[in-house]
C-alpha positions in Angstrom: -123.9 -30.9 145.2 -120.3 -31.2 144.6 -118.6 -28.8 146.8 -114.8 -27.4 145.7 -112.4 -24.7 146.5 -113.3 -22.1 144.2 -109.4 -21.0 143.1 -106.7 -21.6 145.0 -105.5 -19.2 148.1 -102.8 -18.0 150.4 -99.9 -18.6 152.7 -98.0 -16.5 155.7 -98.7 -13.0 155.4 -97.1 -11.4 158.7 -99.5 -8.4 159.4 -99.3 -4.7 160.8 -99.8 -3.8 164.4 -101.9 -1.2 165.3 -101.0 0.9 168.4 -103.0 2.8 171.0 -106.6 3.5 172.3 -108.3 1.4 173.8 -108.4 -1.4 170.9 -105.1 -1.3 170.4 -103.9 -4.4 168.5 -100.9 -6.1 170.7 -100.1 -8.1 167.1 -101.6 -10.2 165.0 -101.0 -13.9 165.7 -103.3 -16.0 163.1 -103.8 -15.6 159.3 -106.8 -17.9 158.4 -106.5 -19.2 154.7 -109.3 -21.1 154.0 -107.1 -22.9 150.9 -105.0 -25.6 151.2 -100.9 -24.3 150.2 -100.3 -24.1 146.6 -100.4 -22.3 143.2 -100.5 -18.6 142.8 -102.0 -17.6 145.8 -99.8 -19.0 147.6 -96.7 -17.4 145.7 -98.9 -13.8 146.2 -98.9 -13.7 150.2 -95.4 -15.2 150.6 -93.8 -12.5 148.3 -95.8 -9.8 150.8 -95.0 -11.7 154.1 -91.6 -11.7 152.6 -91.4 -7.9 152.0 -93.4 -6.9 155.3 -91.6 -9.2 157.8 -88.7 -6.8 158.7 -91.4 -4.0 158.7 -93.4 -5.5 161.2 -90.7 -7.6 163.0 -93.0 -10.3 164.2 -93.7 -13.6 163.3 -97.4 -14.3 162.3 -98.9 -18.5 162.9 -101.0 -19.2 159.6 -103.7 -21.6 159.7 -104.9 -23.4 157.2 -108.6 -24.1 157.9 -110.2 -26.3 154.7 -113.6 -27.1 153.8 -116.8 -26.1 152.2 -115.8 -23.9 149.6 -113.5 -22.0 151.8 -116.4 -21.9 154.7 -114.2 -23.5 157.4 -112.0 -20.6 157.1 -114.5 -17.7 156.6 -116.6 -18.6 159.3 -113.6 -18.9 161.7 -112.7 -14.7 161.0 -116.2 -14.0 160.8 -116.5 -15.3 164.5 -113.4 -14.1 165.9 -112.6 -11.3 168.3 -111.9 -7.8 166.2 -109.0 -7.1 167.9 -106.4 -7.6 165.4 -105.7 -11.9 165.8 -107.1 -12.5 162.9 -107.3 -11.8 159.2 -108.7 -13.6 156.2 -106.9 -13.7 153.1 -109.1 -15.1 150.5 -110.6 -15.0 146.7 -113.1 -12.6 145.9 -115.0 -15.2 144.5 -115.4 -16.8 147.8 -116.7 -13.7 148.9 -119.3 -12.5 146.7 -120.7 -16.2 145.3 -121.1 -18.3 148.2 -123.7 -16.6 150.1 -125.3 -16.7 146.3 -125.4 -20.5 146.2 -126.0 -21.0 149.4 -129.7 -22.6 150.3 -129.1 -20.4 153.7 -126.0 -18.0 153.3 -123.4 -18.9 156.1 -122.3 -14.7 156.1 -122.6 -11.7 154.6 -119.9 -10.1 153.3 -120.5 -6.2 154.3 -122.4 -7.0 157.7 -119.6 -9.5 158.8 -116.4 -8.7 157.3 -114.2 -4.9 157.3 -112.6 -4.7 154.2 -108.9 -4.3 153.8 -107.3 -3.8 150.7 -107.8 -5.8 147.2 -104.4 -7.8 146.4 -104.0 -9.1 142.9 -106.0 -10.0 139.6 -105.9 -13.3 138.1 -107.4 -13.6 134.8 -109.6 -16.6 132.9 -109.3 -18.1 129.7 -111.1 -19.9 127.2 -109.2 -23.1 125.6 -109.5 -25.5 122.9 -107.6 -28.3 122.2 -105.6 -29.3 119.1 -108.1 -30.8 117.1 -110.7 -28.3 117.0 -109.9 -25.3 113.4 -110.0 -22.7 115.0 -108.6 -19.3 115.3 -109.9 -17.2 117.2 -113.4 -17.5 119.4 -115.8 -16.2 117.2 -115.2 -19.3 114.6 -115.0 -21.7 117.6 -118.4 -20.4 118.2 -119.5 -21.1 114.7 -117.8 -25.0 115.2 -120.0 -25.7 118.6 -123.1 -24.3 116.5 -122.1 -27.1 113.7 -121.7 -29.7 115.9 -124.4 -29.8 118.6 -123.0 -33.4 119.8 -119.6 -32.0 120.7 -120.1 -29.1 123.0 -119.2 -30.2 126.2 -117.1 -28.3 128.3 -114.8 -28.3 131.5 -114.6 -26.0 134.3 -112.3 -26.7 137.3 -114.9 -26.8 140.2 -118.9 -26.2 140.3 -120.2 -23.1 141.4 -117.4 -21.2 140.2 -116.7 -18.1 138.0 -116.0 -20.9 135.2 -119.2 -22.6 135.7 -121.0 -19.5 135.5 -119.0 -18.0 132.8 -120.0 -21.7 130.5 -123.5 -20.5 131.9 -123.5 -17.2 130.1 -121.6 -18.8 126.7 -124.4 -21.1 126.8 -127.2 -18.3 126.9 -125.4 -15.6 124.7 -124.6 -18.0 121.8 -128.0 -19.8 122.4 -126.3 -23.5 122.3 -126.9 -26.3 124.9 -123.9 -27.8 126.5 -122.8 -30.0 128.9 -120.2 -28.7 131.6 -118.2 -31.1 133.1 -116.5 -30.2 136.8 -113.0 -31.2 137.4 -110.7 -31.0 140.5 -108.6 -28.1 139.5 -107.1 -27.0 135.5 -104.5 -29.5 135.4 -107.0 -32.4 133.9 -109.1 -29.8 131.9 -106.2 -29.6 129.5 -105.3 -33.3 129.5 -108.8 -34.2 128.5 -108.3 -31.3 125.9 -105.2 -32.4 124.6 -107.1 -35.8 124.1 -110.4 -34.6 122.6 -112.3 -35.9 125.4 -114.1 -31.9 125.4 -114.6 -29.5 123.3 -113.7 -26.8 125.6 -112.4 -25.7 128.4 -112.5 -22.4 131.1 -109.2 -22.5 133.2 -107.2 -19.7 134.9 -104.9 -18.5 132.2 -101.7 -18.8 133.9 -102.9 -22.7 134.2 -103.5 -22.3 130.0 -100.4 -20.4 129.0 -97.6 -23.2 129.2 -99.2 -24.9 127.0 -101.2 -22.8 125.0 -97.5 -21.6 123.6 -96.1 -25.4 123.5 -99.5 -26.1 120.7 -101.1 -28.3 123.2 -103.8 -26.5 123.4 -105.4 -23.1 122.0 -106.6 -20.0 124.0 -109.5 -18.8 122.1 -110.6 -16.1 124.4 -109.5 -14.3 127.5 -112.3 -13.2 129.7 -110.6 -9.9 131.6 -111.9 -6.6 130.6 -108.9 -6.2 128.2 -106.4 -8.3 126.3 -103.8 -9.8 129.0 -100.3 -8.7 129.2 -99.7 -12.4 129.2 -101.1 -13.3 126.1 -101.7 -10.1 124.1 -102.6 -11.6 120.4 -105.9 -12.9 122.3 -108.6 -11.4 121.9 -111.5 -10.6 124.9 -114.5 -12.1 125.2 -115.9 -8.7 124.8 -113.9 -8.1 121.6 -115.3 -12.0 120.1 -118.9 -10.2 120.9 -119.8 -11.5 124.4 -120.5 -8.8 126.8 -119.0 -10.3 129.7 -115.7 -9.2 132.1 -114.9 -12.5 134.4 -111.6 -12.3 136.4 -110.9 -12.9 140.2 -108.4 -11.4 142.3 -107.7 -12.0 146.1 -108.6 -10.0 149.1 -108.3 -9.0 152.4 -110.2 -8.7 155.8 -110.9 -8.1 159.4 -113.9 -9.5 161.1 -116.8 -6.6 161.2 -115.9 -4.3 164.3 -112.1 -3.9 163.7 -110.5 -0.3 164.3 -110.9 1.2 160.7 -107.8 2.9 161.3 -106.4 -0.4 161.5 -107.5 -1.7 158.3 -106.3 1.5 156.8 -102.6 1.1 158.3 -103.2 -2.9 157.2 -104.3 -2.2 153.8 -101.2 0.5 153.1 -98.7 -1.8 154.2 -100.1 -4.5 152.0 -100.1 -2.1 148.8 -96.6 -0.8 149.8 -95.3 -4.4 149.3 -97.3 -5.0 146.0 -96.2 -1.9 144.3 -92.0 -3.3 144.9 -90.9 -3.5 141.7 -89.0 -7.2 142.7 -92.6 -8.4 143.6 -94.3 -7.4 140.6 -91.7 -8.9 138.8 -92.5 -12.3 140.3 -96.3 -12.1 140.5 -96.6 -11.4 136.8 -94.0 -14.0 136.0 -96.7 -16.8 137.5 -99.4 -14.7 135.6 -100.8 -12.6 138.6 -101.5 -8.7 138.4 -100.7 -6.6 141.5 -102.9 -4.3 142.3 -103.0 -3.2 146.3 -105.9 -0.7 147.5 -107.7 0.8 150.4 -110.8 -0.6 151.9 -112.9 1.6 149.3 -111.0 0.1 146.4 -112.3 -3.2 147.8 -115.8 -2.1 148.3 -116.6 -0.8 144.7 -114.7 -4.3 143.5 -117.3 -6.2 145.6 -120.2 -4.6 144.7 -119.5 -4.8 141.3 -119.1 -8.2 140.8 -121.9 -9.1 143.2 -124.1 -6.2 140.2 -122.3 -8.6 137.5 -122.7 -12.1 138.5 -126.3 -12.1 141.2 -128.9 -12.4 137.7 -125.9 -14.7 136.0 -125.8 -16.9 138.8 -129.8 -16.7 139.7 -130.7 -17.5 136.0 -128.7 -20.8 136.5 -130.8 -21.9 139.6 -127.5 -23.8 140.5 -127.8 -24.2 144.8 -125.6 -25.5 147.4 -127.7 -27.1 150.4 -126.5 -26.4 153.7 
């Protein structure tokens, strides 16, 4: 199977030091991003290192450890020592649907991972390109039903939330399609642009440029409610698909970390998220701050692991390992 990074991840994010007992952390010295540099994510954790640097007044080595999916890096924190030398900074998505498509799951999230704080949302969209009439989703819903031949659609990876998001379109509006993986959004909306599909499920940050130049049209976005970003689209709730898909990064320490370590982690995190200046500059690249305790990361888990487990088992999509 055709193995991808599910979004894109995160760069240099200089951590807290926890001090005393026997544990005590003497400073973290690795960040493990299992993403290669680039796009939001990376924007998101150099805006925190940036904000938590004179805080901490260390200098933290980030390693960018690629492969499977985000595996390489995931299975690096899982392994490591809990004292503090490592942290993962990842997608939830990576979290909750790899050991899903997994033949053999490589880790489990709540047995091998403490949970830090959630970061920042990033929301999906639903695009169309120029030569499709239509306004909104529900009559791009009626078009695919009028023309069975044209209903292809592209997401930018396999085993993704857009893959299984097409999965759900596909049941819900009872039309077969064909989805077509890409390397990334970037040649979603090319092949949009030149009516090579119908369709398209991209971040909406990837969308918006040219969704407001009329390259292309966002139909639909798929967050629980209408984007800040785009606020004259409707939900896919709203067009009468009862479905919430958006991602958001994370954080975490390998299981057996000091809690109260991941509590001081996840505050200092949240401190630098709620800076006016950064949220300024995260939504300006389409990303919503959030910041949380370890709970807050918990209950976000679980629920999309509640949302997406019969989505994703319905498809019978696997990855062999």
């Amino acid at each position: 199977m055709d193995r991808r990074k599910f979004m894109t991840g995160c760069l240099g994010l200089p951590l807290l030091a926890h001090a005393g007992g026997a544990q005590a952390q003497a400073g973290l010295s690795k960040i493990i991003f299992p993403f290669a540099a680039g796009a939001g994510g990376d924007t998101l954790c150099r805006l925190i290192a940036h904000e938590m640097a004179p805080v901490l007044q260390r200098t933290i080595v980030v390693e960018n450890r690629t492969g499977g999916d985000g595996l390489i890096g995931i299975k690096a924190v899982k392994g490591a020592s809990p004292d503090g030398s490592m942290v993962l900074v990842t997608t939830g998505p990576t979290m909750y649907l790899l050991p899903m498509v997994e033949t053999t799951p490589s880790f489990d999230t709540a047995r091998d991972f403490m949970p830090v704080s959630l970061l920042a949302r990033f929301e999906f969209a639903v695009v169309i390109g120029p030569g499709i009439d239509a306004p909104d989703f529900k009559s791009f819903a009626a078009w695919l039903k009028a023309h069975p031949d044209k209903t292809s659609f592209g997401v930018p990876s396999n085993g993704t939330i857009p893959h299984f998001t097409g999965s759900k379109l596909e049941k819900d509006l009872g039309i077969a399609m064909t989805r077509v993986p890409y390397r990334g959004s970037a040649p979603i909306l090319n092949d949009l642009v030149g009516g090579h599909i119908s369709f398209g499920i991209v971040t909406l940050a990837d969308a918006l440029p040219q969704h407001r130049a009329k390259g292309v049209k966002i139909v639909a976005v798929a967050s629980a409610e209408r984007s800040p970003f785009a606020p004259d689209v409707p939900t896919l709730k709203e067009s009468g698909i009862d479905l919430v898909a958006d991602a958001w990064y994370g954080m975490w320490l390998p299981a057996g970390s000091p809690p109260e370590f991941a509590t001081r982690l996840g505050a200092a995190a949240s401190a630098a998220l709620a800076k006016p200046e950064v949220k300024e500059k995260l939504t300006a690249i389409g990303m919503i701050p959030v910041g949380s305790n370890a709970d807050g990361l918990t209950k976000e888990l679980a629920a999309n692991i509640a949302l997406w487990q019969p989505i994703v088992k319905a498809t019978g999509y696997k990855i062999e390992n």
